[in-house]
N, C-alpha and C positions, 0 to 999 in steps of 0.2 A: 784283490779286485783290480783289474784292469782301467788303467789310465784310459780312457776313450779320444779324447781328441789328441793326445800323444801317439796310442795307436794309427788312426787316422792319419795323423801326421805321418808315420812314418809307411806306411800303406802307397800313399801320396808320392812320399821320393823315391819307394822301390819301381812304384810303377815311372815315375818319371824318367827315371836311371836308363829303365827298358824302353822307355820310348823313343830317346836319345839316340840308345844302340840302337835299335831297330830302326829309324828313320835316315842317322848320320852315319850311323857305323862308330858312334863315338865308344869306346874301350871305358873312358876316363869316365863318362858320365853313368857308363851299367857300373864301373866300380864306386863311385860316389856314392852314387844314389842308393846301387842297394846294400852299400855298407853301413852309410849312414841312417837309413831308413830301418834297417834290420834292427840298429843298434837301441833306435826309438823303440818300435814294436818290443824287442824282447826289457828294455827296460820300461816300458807303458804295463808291460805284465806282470812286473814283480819291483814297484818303484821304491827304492827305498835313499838315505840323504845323499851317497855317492852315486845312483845314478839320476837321481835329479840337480847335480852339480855337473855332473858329468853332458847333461841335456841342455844346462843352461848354455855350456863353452858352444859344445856344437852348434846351438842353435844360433845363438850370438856369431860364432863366426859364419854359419852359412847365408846370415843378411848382411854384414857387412860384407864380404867375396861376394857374392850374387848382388848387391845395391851398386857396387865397381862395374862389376860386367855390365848390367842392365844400362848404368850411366853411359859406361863407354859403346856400347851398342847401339843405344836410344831405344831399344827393345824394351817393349811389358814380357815377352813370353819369350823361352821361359825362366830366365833369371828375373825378371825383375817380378813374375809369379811367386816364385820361391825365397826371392827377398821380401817381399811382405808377408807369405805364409810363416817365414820364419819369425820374422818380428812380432805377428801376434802370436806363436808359439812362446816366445821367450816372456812375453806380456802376460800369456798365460801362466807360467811357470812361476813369475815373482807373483803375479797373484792371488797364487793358489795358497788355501788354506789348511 
């Protein structure tokens, strides 16, 4: 059974990644995004306790790197977008049962 708002989540950073490229020409943020995005998707598909540890690290580190950027920018979008997606991602993941 598929993870749904992991999915989701990770739908989210692939497209993000590409919007990045396509708007900046940013390199860094089509590979972020759609590595770390992919990595959600294919483990939302088949979740089991190493990739839900493995979700929790990612997830955790992508709010706090994006909560730094966003601060240091004064920007909502789109790190400080991606730092709270994350946060309630990781929120979601401790409280899941």
């Amino acid at each position: 059974m598929t993870d749904t708002p992991l999915f989701a989540y990770g739908g989210l950073l692939v497209a993000g990644g590409a919007m990045g490229f396509a708007k900046k020409g940013s390199l860094m943020s089509l590979l972020a995004g759609g590595l770390s995005g992919t990595y959600f998707m294919l483990a939302a598909s088949e979740m089991n306790e190493a990739h839900e540890v493995n979700c929790k690290a990612l997830s955790g580190a992508l709010t706090v790197i994006m909560s730094v950027r966003a601060i240091r920018s004064g920007k909502i979008m789109p790190s400080g977008a991606v730092a709270i997606l994350s946060a309630a991602v990781l929120a979601y993941l401790f409280n899941k049962i």
